[in-house]
FIGUBA-752461 format. One record per residue: residue in one letter; x, y, z of N, C-alpha, C, O in turn. Coordinates in steps of 0.1 Angstrom, whole numbers, plus 5000, padded with zeros to 4 digits. Layout:
aXYZXYZXYZXYZ ...
END
This chain:
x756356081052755856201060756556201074756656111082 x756856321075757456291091756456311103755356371103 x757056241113756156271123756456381132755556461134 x757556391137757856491144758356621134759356621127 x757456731134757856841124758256931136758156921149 x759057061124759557171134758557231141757557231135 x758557271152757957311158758857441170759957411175 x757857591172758757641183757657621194756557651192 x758257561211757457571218757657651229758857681231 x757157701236757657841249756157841259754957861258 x757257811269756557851280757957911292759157891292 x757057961301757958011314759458071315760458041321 x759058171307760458211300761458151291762258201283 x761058011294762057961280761457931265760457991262 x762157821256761757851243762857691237764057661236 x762057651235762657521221762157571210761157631207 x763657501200763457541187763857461180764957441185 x763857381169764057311159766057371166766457481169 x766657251166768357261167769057321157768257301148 x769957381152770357411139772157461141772457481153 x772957481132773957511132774057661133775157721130 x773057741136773157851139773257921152773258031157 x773257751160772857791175774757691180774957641191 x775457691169776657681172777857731186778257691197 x777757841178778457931194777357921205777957881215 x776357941208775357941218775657821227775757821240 x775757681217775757561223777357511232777657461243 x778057571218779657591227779757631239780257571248 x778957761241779457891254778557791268778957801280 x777157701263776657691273777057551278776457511287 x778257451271778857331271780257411283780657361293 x780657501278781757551288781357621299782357661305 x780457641304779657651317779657531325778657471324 x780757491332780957381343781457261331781057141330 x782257331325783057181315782657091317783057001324 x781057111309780257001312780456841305779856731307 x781656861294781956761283782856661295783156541293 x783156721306784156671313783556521318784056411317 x782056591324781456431334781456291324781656291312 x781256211329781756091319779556061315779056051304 x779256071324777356031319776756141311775556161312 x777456181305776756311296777156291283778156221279 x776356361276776656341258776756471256776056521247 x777656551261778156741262779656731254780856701258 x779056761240780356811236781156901238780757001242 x782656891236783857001237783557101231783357091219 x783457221237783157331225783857391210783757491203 x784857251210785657291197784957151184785057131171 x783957051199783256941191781556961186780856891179 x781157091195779757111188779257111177778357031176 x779657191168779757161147779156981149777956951147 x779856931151780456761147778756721158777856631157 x778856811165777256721178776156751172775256671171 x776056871167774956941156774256851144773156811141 x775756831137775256791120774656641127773456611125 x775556561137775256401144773656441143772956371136 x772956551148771656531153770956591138769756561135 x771556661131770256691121770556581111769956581100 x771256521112771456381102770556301111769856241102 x770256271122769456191131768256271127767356191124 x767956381127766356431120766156361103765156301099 x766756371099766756341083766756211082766256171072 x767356131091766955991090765255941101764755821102 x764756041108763956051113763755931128762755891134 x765155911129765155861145765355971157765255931169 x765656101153765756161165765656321158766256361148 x764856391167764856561165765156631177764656621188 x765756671175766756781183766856931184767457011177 x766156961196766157131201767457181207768457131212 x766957331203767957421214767057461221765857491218 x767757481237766857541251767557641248768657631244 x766457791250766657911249765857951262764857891267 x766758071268765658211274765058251262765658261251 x763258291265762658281253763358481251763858521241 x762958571265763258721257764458691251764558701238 x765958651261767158671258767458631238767958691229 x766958501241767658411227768858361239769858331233 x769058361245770458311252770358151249769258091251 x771458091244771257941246771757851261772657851268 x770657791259770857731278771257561275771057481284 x771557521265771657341262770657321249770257401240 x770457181253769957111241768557011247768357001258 x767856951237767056831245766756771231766956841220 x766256621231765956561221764556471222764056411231 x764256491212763456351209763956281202764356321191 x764156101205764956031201764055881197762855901197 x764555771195764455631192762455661187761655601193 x762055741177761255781174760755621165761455551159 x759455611166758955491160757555551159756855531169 x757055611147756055601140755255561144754655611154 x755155471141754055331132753655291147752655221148 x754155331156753255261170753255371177753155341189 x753255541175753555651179754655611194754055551203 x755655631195756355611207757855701201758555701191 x758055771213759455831210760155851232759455851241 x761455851232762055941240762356081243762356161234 x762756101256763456171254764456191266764256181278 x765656251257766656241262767756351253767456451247 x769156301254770256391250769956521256769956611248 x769756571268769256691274770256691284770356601293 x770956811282771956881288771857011287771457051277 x772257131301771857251299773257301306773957221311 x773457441305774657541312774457501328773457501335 x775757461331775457501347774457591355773757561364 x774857721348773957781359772557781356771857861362 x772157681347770757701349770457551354769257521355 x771257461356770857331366770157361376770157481379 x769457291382768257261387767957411391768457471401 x767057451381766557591382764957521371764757411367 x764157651371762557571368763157541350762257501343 x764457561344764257501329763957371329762757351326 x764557271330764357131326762857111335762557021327 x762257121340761057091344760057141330759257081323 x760457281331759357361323760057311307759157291299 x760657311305761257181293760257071290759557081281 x760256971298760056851302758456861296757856791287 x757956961303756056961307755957031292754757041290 x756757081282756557161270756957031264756057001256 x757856961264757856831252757056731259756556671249 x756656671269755556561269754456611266753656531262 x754156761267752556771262752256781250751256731247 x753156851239753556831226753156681219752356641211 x754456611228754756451224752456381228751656311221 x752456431237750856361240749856431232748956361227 x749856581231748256651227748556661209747756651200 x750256691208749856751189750756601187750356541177 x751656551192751756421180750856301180750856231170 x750056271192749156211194749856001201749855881197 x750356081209751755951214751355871219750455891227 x751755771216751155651225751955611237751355581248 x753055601237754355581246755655701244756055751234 x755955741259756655881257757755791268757255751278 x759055771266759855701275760755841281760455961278 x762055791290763055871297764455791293764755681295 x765155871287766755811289767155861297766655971299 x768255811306769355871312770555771313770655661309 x771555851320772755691322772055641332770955671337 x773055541335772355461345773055461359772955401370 x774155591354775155641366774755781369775055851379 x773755811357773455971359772856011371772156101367 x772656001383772056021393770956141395769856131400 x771456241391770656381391770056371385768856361388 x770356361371769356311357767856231361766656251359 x768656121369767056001373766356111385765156131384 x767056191397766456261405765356321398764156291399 x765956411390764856511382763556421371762556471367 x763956341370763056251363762256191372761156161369 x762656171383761556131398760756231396759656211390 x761256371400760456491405759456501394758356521398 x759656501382758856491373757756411372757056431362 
END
């Protein structure tokens, strides 16, 4: 049985959605928004390597260590990045999250907050969590900032 099922969640204009190969070009256009594959603490594929970052994560759903969203404007459908739930363990309810990368221009703007407060409440009220952790690099600096603020 899995534990993390698809789910769409939306608040504050934005929108998570189960990740899929349909959100291919979306994820490309919003990876080339400040050549974000360039920084070395990021897991932002080349937009010629998306396809290949995609299947990585829905093969990580199917083996059920990690499920993986697209961040949308909820009117637009515009794709703004990705976020995950990851190192998922059942049996003691505990998951991460991380792999969350968005377009430049919506860095530190209210997505990743209003993100954040949509998958830990999820992760706490409908999966019933026991432990909800944070990845980041450990060079990622802004990454840990926003995870302070949080």
């Amino acid at each position: 049985m899995e534990f993390v099922k698809p789910v769409t969640l939306r608040d504050n204009g934005v929108r998570l959605e189960p990740l899929g190969l349909e959100h291919e070009q979306g994820l490309a256009a919003a990876a080339a928004d400040g050549e974000l594959w360039k920084i070395r603490v990021t897991s932002v594929p080349a937009p010629a390597e998306t396809r290949a970052y995609i299947e990585t994560a829905l093969q990580g759903r199917e083996q059920g260590h990690r499920f993986a969203f697209v961040v949308l404007y909820d009117a637009s459908g515009k794709v703004l990045g990705t976020t995950s739930y990851h190192d998922i363990v059942p049996a003691v309810k505990r998951l991460e999250i991380g792999y969350t990368w968005y377009a430049q221009c919506v860095q530190r703007t209210h997505v990743n907050t209003s993100i954040k407060l949509l998958l830990l409440a999820h992760a706490f009220g409908s999966l019933d969590c026991e432990v909800v952790g944070w990845r980041t690099d450990n060079y990622n600096f802004a990454s840990q900032r926003a995870i302070e603020r949080l």
